[in-house]
C-alpha positions as a Markdown table, in Angstrom:
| # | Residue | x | y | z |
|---|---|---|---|---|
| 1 | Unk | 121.0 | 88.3 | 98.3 |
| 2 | Unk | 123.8 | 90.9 | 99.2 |
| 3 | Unk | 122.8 | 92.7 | 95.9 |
| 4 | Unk | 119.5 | 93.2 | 97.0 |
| 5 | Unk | 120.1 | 93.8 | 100.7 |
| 6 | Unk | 122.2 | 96.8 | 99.2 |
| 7 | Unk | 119.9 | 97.9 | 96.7 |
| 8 | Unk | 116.8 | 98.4 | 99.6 |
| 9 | Unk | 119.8 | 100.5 | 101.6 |
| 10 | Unk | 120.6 | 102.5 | 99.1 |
| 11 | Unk | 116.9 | 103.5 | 98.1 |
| 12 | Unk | 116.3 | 104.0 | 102.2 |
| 13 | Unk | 119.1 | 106.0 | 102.6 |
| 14 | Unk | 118.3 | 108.3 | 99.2 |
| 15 | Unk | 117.0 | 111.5 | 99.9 |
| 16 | Unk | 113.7 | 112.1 | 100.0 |
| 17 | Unk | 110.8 | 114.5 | 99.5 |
| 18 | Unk | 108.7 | 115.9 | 102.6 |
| 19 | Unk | 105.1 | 117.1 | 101.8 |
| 20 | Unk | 103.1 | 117.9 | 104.6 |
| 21 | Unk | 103.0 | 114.7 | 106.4 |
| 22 | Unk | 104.0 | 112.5 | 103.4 |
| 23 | Unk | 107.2 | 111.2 | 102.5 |
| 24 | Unk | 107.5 | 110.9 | 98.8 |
| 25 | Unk | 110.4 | 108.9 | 97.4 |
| 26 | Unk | 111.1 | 108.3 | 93.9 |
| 27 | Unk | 113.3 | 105.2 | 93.3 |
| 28 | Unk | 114.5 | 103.7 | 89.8 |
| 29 | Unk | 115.4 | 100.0 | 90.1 |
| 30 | Unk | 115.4 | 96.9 | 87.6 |
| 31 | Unk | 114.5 | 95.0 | 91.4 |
| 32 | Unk | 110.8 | 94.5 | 92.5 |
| 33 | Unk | 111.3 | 95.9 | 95.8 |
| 34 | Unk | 109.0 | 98.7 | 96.2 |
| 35 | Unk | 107.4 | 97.2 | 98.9 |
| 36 | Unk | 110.2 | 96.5 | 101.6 |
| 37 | Unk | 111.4 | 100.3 | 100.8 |
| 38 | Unk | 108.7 | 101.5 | 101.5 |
| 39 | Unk | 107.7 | 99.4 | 105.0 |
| 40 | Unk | 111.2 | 100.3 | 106.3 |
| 41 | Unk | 110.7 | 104.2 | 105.1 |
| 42 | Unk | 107.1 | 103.7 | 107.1 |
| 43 | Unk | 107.9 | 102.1 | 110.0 |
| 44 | Unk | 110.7 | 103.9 | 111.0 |
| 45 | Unk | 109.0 | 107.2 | 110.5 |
| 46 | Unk | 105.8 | 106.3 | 111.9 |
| 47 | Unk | 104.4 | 108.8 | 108.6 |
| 48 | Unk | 102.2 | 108.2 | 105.8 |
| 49 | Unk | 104.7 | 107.0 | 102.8 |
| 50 | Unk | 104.7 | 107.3 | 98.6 |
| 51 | Unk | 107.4 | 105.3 | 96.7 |
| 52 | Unk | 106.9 | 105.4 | 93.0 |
| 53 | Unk | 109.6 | 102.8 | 91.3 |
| 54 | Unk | 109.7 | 103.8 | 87.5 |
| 55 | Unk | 112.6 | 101.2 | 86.9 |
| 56 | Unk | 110.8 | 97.9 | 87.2 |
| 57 | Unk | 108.6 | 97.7 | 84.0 |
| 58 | Unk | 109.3 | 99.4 | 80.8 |
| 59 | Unk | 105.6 | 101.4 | 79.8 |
| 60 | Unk | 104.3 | 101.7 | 83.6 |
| 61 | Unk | 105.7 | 102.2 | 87.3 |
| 62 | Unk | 105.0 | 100.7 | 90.6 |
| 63 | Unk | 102.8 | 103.2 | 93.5 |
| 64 | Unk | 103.1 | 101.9 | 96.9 |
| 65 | Unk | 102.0 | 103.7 | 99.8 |
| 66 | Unk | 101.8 | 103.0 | 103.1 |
| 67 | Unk | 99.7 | 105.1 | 105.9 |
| 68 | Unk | 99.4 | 104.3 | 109.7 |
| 69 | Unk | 96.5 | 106.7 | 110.0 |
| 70 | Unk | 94.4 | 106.7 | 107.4 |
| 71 | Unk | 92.3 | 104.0 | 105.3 |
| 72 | Unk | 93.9 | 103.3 | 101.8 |
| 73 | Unk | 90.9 | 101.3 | 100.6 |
| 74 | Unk | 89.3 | 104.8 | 98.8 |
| 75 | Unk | 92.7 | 105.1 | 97.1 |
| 76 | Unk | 92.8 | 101.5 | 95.9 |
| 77 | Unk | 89.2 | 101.3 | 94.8 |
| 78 | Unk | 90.2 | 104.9 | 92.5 |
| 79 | Unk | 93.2 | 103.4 | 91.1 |
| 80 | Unk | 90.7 | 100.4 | 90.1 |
| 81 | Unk | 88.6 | 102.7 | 88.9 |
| 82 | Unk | 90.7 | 104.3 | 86.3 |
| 83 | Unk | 92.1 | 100.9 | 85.1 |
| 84 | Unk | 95.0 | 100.6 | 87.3 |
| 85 | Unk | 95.7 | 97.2 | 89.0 |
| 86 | Unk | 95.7 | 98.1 | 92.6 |
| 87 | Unk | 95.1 | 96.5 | 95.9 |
| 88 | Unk | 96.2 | 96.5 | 99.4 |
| 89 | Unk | 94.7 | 96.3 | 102.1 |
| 90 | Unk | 93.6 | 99.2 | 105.1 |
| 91 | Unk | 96.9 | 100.7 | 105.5 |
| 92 | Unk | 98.7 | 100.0 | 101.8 |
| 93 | Unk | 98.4 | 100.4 | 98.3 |
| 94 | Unk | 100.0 | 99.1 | 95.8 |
| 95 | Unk | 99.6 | 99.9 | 91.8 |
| 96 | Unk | 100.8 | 99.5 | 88.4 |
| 97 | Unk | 100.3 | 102.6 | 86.5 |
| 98 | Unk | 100.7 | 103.6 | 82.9 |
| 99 | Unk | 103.8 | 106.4 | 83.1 |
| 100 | Unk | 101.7 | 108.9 | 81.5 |
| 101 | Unk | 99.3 | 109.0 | 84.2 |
| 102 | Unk | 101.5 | 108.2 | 87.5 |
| 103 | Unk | 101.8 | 111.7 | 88.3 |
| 104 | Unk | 98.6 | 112.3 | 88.3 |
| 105 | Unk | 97.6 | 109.3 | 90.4 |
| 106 | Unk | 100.8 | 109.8 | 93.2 |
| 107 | Unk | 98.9 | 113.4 | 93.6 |
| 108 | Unk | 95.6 | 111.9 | 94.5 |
| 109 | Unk | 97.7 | 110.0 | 97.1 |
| 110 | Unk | 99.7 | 112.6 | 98.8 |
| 111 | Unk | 96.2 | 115.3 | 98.5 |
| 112 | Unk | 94.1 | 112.2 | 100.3 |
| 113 | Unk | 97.3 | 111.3 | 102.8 |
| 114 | Unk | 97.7 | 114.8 | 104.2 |
């Protein structure tokens, strides 16, 4: 439990990127948690958040995203679109999505969240 109490404090702690009025954090961990990262990142910012963990699975990474502002269902029903397996609920996303085409996809988020 320690191990993973210091793993989420690292990650929170990491330096992160600022894009207009997302917070983008790129994390690479072995651990699934994407999620708590990114609620502590959220909720202590009050901002719209985008953590991307390429460590968890070997041929795709984890999207989460978190927005107190705006409705993520448009983002989740795109991700579905494309193939992705995404769901959430009004203020989060969550995804699995190939590496090639995460990129692409955590653009969409940050363009639709600013």
């Amino acid at each position: 439990m320690r191990l993973l109490k210091d793993e989420i404090e690292r990650h929170v702690k990491a330096e992160a990127d600022e894009e207009g009025k997302v917070t983008i954090k790129w994390i690479n961990t072995r651990y699934n948690i994407i999620s708590t990262v990114t609620r502590r990142l959220a909720w202590g910012a009050g901002r719209n958040v985008v953590v991307v963990n390429n460590g968890f699975f070997e041929k795709e990474d984890q999207v989460y995203a978190r927005s107190p502002e705006k409705d993520m269902s448009f983002l989740i029903q795109r991700g579905i679109k494309q193939g992705f397996r995404a769901g959430g609920k009004k203020d989060v996303l969550g995804a699995i999505v190939p590496k090639s085409e995460t990129a692409k996809y955590v653009e969409e988020i940050i363009e639709y969240l600013k």
